[in-house]
Structure formats: structure tokens, C-alpha cells
py3Dmol code that shows the C-alpha trace and the ligand (Angstrom):
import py3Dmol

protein = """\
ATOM      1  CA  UNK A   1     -11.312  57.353 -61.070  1.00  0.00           C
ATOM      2  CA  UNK A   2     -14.338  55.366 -60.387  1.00  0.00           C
ATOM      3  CA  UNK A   3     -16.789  57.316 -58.355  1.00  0.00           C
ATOM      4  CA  UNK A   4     -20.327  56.516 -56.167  1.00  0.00           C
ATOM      5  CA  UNK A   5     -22.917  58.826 -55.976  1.00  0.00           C
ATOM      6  CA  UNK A   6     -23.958  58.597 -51.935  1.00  0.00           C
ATOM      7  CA  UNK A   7     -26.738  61.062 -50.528  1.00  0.00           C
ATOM      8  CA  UNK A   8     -25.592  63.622 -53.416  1.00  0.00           C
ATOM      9  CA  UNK A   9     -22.199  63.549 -52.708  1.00  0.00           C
ATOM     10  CA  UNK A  10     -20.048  61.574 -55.105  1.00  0.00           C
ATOM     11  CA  UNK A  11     -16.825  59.104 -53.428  1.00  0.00           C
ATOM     12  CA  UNK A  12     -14.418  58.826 -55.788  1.00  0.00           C
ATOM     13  CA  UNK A  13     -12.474  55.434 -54.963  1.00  0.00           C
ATOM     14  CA  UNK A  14      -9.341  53.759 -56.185  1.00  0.00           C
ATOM     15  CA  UNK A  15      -8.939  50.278 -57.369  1.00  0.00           C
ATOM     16  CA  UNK A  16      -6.214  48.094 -56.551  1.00  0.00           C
ATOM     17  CA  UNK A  17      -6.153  44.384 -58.055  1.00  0.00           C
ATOM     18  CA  UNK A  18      -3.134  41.850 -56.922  1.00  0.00           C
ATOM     19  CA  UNK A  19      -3.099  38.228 -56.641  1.00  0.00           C
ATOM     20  CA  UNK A  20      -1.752  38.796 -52.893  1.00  0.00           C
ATOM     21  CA  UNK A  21      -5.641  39.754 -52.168  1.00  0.00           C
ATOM     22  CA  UNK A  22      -7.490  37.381 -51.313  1.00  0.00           C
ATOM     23  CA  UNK A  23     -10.706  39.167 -50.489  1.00  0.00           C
ATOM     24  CA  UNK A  24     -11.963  42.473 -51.132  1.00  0.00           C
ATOM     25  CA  UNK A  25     -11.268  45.419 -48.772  1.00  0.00           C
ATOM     26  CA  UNK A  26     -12.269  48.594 -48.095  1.00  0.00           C
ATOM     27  CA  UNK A  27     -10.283  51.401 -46.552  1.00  0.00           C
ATOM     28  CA  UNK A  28     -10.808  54.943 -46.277  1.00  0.00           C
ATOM     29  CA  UNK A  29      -7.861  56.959 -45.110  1.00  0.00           C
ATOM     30  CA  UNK A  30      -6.649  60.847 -44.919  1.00  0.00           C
ATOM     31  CA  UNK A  31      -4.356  60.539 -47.168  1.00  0.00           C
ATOM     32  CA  UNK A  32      -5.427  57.919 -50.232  1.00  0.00           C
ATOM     33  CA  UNK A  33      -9.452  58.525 -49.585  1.00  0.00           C
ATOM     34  CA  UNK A  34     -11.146  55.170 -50.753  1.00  0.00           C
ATOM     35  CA  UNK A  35      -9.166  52.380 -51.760  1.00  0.00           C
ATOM     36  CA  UNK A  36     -11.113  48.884 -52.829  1.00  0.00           C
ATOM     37  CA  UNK A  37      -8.227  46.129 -52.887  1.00  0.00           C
ATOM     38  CA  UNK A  38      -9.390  43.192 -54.606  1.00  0.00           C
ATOM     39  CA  UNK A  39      -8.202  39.828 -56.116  1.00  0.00           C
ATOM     40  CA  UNK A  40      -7.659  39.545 -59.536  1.00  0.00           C
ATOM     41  CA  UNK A  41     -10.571  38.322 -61.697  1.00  0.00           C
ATOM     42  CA  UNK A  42     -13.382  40.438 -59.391  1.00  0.00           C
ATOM     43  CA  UNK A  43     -15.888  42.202 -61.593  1.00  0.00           C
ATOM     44  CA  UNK A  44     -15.818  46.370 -61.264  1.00  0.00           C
ATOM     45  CA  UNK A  45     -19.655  45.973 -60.801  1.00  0.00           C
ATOM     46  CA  UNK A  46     -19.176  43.970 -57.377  1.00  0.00           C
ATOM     47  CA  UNK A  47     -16.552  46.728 -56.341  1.00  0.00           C
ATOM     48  CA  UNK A  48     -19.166  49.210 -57.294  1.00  0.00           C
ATOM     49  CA  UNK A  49     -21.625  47.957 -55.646  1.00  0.00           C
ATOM     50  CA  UNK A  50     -19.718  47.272 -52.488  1.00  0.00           C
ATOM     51  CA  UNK A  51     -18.843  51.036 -52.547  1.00  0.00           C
ATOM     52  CA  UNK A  52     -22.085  52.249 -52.987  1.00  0.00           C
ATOM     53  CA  UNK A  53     -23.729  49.775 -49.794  1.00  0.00           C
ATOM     54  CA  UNK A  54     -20.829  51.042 -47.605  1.00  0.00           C
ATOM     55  CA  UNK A  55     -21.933  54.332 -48.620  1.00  0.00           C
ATOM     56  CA  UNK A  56     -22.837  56.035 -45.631  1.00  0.00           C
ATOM     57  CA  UNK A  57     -20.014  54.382 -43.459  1.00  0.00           C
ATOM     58  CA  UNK A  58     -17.245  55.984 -46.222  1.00  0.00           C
ATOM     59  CA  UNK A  59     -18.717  59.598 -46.018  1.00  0.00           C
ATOM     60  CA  UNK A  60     -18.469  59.592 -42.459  1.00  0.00           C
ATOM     61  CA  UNK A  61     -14.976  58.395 -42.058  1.00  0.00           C
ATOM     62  CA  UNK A  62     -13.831  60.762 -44.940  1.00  0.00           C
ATOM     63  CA  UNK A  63     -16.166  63.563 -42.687  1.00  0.00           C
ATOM     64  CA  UNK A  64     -13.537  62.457 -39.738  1.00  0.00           C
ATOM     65  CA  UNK A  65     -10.635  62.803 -42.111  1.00  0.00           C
ATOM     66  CA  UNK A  66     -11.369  66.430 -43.307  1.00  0.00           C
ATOM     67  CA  UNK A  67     -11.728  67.490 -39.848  1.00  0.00           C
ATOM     68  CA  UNK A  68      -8.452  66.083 -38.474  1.00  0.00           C
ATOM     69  CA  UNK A  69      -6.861  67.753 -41.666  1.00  0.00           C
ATOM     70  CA  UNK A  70      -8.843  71.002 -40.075  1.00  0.00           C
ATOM     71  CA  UNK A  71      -6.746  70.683 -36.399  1.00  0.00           C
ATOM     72  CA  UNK A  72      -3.657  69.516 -37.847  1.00  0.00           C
ATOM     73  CA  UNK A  73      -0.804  71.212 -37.012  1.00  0.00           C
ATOM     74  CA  UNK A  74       1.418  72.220 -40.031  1.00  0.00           C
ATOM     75  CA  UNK A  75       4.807  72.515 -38.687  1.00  0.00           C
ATOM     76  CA  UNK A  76       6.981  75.193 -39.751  1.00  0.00           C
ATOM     77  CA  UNK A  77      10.520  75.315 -38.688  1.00  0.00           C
ATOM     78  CA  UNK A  78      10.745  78.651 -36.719  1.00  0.00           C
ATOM     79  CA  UNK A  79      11.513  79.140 -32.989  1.00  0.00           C
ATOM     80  CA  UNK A  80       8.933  78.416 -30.950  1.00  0.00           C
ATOM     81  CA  UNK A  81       6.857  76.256 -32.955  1.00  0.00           C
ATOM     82  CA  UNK A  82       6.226  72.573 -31.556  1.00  0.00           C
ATOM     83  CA  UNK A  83       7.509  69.134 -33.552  1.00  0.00           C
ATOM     84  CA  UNK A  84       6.520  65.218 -32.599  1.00  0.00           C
ATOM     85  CA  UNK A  85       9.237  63.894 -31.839  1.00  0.00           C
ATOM     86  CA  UNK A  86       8.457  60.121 -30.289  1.00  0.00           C
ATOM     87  CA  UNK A  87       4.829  60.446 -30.164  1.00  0.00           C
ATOM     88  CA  UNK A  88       5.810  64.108 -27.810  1.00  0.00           C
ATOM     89  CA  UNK A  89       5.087  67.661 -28.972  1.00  0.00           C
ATOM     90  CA  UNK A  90       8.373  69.489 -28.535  1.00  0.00           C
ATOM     91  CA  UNK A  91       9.136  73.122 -28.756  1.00  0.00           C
ATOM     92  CA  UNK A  92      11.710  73.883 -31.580  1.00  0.00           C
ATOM     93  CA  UNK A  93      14.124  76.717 -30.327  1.00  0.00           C
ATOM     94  CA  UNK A  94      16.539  77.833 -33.045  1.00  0.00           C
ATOM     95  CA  UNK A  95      19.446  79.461 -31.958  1.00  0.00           C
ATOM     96  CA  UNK A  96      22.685  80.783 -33.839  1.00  0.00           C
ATOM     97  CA  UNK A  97      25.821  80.234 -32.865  1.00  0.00           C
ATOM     98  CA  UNK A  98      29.406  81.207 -34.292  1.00  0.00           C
ATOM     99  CA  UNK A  99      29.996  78.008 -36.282  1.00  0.00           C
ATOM    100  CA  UNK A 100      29.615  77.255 -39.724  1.00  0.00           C
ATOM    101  CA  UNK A 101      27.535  74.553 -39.768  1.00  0.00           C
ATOM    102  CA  UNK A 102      24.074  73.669 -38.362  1.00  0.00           C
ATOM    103  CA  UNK A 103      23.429  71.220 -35.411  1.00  0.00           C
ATOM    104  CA  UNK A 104      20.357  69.742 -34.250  1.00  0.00           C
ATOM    105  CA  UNK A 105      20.159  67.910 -30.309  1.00  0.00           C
ATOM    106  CA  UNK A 106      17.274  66.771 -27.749  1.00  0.00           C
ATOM    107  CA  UNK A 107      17.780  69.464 -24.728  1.00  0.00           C
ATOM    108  CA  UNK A 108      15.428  69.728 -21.977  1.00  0.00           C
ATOM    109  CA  UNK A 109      12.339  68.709 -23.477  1.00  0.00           C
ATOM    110  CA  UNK A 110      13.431  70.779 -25.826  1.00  0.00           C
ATOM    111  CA  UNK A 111      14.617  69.817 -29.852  1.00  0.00           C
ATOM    112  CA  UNK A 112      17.508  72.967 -30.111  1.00  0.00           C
ATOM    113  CA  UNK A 113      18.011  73.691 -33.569  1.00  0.00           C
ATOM    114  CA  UNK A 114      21.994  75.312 -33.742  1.00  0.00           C
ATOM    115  CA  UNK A 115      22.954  77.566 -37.096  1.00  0.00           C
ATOM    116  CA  UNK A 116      24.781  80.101 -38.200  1.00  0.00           C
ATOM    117  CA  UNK A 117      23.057  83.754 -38.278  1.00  0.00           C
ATOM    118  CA  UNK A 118      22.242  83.641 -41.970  1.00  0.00           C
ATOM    119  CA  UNK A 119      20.307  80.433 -41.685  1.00  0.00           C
ATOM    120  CA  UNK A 120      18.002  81.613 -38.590  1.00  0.00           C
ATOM    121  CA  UNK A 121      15.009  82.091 -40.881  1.00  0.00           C
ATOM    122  CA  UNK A 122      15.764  79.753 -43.525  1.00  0.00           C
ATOM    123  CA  UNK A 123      13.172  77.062 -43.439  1.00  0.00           C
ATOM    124  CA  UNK A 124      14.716  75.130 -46.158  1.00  0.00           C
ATOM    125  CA  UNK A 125      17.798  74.558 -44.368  1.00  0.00           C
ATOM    126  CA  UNK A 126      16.024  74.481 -40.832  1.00  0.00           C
ATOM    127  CA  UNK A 127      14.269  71.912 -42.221  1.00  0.00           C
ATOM    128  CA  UNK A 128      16.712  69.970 -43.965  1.00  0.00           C
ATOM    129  CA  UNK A 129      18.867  69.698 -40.593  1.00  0.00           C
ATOM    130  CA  UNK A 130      15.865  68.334 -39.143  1.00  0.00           C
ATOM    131  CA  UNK A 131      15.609  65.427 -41.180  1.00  0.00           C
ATOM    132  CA  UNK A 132      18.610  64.354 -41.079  1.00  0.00           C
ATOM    133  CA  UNK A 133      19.013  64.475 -37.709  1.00  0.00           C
ATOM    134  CA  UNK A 134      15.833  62.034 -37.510  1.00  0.00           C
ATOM    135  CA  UNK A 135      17.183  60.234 -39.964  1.00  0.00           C
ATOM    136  CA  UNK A 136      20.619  59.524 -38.325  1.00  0.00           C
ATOM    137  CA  UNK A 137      18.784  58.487 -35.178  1.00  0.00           C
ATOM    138  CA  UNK A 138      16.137  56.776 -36.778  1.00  0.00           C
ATOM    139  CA  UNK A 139      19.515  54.483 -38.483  1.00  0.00           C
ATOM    140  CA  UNK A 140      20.249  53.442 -34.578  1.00  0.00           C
ATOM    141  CA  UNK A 141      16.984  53.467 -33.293  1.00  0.00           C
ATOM    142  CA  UNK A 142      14.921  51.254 -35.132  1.00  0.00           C
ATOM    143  CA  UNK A 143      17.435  48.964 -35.757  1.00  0.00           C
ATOM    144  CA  UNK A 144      18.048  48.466 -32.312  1.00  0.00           C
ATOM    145  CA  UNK A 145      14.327  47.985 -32.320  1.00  0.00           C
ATOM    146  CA  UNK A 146      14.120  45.505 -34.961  1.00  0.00           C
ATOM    147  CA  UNK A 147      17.007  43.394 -33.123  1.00  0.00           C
ATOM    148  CA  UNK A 148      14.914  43.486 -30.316  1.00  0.00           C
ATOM    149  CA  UNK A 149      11.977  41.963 -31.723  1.00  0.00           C
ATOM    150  CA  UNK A 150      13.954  39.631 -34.179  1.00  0.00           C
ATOM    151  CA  UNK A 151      15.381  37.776 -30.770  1.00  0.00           C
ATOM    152  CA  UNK A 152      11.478  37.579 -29.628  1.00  0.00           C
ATOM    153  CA  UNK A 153      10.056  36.631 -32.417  1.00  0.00           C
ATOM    154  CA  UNK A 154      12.738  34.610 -33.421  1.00  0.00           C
ATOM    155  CA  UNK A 155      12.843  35.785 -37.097  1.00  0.00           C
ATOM    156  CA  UNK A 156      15.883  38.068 -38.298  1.00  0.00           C
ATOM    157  CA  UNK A 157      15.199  40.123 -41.840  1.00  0.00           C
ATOM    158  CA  UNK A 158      18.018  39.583 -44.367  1.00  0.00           C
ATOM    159  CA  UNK A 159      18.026  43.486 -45.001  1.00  0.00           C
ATOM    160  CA  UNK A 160      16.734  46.670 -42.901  1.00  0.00           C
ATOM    161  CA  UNK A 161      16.696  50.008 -44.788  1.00  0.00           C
ATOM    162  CA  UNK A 162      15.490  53.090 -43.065  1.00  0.00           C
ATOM    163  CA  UNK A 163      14.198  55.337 -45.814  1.00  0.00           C
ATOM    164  CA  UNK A 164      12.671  58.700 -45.846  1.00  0.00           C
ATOM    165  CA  UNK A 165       9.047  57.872 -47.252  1.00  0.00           C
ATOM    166  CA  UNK A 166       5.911  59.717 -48.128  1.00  0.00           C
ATOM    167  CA  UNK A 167       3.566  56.674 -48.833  1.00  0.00           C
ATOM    168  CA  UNK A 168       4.241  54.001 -45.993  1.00  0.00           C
ATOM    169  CA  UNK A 169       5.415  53.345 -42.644  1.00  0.00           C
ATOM    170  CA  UNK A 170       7.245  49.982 -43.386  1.00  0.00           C
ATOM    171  CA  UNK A 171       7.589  47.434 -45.452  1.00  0.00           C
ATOM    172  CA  UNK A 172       8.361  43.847 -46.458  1.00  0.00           C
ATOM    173  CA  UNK A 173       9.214  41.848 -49.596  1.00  0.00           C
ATOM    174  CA  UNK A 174       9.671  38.524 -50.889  1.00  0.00           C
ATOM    175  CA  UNK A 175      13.281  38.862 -50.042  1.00  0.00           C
ATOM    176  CA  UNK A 176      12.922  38.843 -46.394  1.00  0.00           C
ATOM    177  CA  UNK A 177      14.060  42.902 -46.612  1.00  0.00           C
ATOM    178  CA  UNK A 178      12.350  45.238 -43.693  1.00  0.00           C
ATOM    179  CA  UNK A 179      11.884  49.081 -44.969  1.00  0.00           C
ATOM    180  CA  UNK A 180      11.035  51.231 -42.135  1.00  0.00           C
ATOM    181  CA  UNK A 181      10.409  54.863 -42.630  1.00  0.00           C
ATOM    182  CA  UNK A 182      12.599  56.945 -40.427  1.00  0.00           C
ATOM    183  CA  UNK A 183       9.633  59.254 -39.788  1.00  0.00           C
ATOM    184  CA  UNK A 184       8.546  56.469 -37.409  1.00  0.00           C
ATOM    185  CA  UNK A 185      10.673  58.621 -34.802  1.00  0.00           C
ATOM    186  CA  UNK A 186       7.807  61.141 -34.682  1.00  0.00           C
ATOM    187  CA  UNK A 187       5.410  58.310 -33.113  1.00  0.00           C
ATOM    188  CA  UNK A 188       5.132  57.070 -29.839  1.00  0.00           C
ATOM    189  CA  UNK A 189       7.460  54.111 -28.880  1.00  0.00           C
ATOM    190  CA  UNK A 190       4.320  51.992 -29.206  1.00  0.00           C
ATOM    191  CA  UNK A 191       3.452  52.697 -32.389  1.00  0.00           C
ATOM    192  CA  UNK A 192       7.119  52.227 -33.675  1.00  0.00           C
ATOM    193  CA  UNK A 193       7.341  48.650 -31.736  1.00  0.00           C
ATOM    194  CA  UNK A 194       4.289  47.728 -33.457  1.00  0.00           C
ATOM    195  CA  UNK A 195       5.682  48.886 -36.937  1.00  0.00           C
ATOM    196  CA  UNK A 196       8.660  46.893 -36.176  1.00  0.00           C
ATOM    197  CA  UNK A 197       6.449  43.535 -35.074  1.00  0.00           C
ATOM    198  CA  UNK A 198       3.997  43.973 -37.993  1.00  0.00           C
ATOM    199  CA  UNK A 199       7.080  43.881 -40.461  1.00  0.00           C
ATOM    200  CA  UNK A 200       8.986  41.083 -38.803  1.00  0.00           C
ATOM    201  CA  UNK A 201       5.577  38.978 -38.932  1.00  0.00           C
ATOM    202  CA  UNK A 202       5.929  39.488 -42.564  1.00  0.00           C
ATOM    203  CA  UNK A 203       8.615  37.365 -42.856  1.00  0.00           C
ATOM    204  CA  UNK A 204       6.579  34.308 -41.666  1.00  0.00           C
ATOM    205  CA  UNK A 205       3.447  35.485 -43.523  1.00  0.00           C
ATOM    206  CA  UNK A 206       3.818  37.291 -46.352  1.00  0.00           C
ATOM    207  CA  UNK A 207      -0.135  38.586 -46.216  1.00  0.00           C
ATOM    208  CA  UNK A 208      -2.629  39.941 -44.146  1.00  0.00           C
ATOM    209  CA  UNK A 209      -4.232  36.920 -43.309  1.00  0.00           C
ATOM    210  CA  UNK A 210      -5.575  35.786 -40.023  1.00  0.00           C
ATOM    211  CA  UNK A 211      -2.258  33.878 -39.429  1.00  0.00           C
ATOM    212  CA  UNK A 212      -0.228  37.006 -39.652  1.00  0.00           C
ATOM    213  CA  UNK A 213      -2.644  39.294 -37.328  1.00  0.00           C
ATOM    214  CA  UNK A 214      -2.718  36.344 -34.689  1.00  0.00           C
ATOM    215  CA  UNK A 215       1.009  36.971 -34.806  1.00  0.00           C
ATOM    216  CA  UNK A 216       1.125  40.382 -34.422  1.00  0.00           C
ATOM    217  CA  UNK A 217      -0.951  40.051 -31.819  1.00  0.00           C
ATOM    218  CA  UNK A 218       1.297  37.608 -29.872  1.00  0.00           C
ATOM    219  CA  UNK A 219       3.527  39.659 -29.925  1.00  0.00           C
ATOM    220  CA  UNK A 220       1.356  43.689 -29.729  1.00  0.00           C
ATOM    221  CA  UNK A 221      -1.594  42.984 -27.951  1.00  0.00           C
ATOM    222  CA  UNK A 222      -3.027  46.572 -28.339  1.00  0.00           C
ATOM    223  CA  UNK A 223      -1.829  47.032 -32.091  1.00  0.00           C
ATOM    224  CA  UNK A 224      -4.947  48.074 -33.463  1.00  0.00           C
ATOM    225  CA  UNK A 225      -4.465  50.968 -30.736  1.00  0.00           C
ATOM    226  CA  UNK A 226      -1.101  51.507 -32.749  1.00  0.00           C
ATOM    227  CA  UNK A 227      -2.687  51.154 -36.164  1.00  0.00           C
ATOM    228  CA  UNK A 228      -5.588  53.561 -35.162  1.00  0.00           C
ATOM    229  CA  UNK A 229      -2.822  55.908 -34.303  1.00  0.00           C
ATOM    230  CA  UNK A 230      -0.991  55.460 -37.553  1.00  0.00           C
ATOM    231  CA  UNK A 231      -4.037  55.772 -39.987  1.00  0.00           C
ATOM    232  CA  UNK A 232      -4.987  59.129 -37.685  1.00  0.00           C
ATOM    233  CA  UNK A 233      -1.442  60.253 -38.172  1.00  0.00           C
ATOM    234  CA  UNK A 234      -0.808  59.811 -41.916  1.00  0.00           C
ATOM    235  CA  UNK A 235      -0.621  63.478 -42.373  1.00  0.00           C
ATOM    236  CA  UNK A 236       3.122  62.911 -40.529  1.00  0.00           C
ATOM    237  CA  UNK A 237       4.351  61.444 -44.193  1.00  0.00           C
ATOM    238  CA  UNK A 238       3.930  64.105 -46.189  1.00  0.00           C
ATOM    239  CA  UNK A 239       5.463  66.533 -43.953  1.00  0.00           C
ATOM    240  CA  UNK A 240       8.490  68.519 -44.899  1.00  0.00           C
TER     241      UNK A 240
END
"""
ligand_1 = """\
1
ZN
Zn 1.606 44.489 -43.753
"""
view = py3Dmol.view(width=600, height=400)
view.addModel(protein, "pdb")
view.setStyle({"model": 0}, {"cartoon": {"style": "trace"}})
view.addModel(ligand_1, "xyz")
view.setStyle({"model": 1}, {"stick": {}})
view.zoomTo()
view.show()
């Protein structure tokens, strides 16, 4: 990887060239650290360069990152311990019960984790009855969301997949196809409507251009609120 070296401390950065850039960017996140995306044809030297002026700026977001990694909260599936669910710290209880299979519900403010004896203590399985259980809902949720918006915004995707992802909240191609990441049911409502506008825009403006954000906008006035949210929650993807 490329690197800077910035008051004694080098910033290793990743480059990312595609002729859907049309000007160079800089973003520092948890997750992917520094990330230059640029159009084709721009010389390593500019990126370089750019890297090294933004210097100071980088170090302190990634400063920022490394201490929100510090508070974060790594979820393990035993009773007691607390899960997002919709933006909402829940407490997890898991309880056994007689039948042979596991079952996972929203009770009380509570998320109630059902399983046979054997499986009390088995994070694997807690785990994996977790997921699906988001994932199920997630299937109903954000489509209902997506229909919502569609009728607003007056544009309808040809496809919606809900995945389980690890690198990104949604997506949209070519193809007029809207991936959403069921994870999106650990963030607030907000942040999940503003998922759901920023991929629908796509299918009018395939880009980040100022066309597309006025759009979003139209239609999420406070999405950089939501985005903040997103880039301070990326930790949420790679949770298991
Ligand atoms: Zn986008």
C-alpha cells in the first residue's frame, strides 16, 4: 500500500481508480482507513500529494476512529448482554425451553433468545439464530420500506435483495437492482429510510454527483445526520 509520512506517523492509504469518478476523494473511515478514489488517468504523485496536504486532517479522523473502536461494544451472545436492534440497545435474555429447536422474538423491550438446554452457552448457535431472525425481518421490513419510498420518489428498482454483508450498507447497479444489507435492522429507522432513499436515487443517477445528493436531499433532509451515523457505526458489519 501506498503510505504518507505525516508528523512521524506514516498513513497508509488505498487507491481506487474507476471511470465512475469524476473527481478525486478522500475518505477516512473505521473500517477501510484512507481510501483516495480517483478517475482514471490521475497521476499517483497528485494522489500523493493530496494525502500528504490533508495530512493532519486524516490523523485526526483515524485518532477518532481508534477511539470509537476503544468504546465499542463487542457483542457476545450470552444472557444479559445488550444488542442494537433498530438503532435501540436491547438486553438479550436467553432462555431454554423444552423444544427442539431455537426461537428468537422482540418481548418487552426485550430480544428473548428461546433454545434447548444444550444450546444455552453455545454462541455459535446463539448467534446463528440471531441472524436469521434479522434476516427474516429485515426480508419484510425493508422491502416494505423500499415500496414506501419507490411510491414517493416515484422510481421502483427492478430487483431488491437483502443480503447479509460485511463491506456495505446498500447498493445499486446498472440494472436498476437495490442490495440492502439486512444488518440495516440494527440502525435507527432514520438511518435505514435514508439507506433506502440513497439507493432508490441511484436509479435516476447512477453517481454521486450533485444531482443525486440534491435528490437525496428532497427526499432526507438530515441525511448527512444518517450518513454520520453510518460511517460511526461501520463496526456493525463485521459483527458476528
Ligand atoms: Zn451511493
Amino acid at each position: 500500500m501506498p503510505h504518507v509520512r505525516v508528523k512521524g506517523t506514516d498513513i497508509e492509504y488505498r487507491v481506487l481508480k474507476t471511470r465512475l469518478n469524476r473527481y478525486i476523494r478522500l475518505t477516512v473511515s473505521g473500517k477501510d482507513g484512507v481510501r483516495v478514489s480517483a478517475p482514471w488517468g490521475v497521476p499517483e504523485r497528485d494522489l500523493h500529494a493530496m494525502v500528504r496536504e490533508k495530512g493532519a486532517w486524516i490523523l485526526d479522523r483515524l485518532e477518532h476512529f481508534r477511539q470509537l473502536e476503544l468504546q465499542q461494544p463487542r457483542w457476545t451472545f450470552s444472557d444479559g448482554q445488550r444488542v442494537l436492534i433498530m438503532g435501540e440497545w436491547r438486553t438479550l435474555r436467553i432462555i431454554s425451553w423444552e423444544w427442539n429447536a431455537g426461537k428468537v422474538a422482540l418481548e418487552g423491550g426485550e430480544v428473548i433468545i428461546r433454545v434447548p438446554f444444550r444450546f444455552l452457552r453455545d454462541e455459535k448457535v446463539l448467534s446463528q439464530l440471531f441472524y436469521k431472525w434479522i434476516r427474516r425481518w429485515a426480508e419484510q421490513e425493508l422491502r416494505r420500506r423500499v415500496g414506501l419510498f419507490s411510491g414517493q420518489m416515484k422510481l421502483a428498482p427492478a430487483r431488491i435483495t437483502v443480503r447479509a454483508q460485511r463491506s456495505k450498507w446498500g447498493s445499486c447497479n446498472a440494472e436498476g437492482n437495490i442490495n440492502l444489507n439486512m444488518r440495516l435492522m440494527l440502525a435507527p429507522p432514520e438511518v435505514i429510510d435514508y439507506v433506502v432513499i440513497h439507493e432508490l436515487a441511484h436509479l435516476r443517477e447512477l453517481n454521486h454527483s450533485k444531482r443525486f445528493w440534491a435528490l437525496v436531499e428532497q427526499h432526507c433532509p438530515d441525511s448527512r445526520t444518517q450518513k454520520n451515523w453510518l460511517r460511526e457505526h461501520t463496526w456493525l458489519l463485521e459483527m458476528s
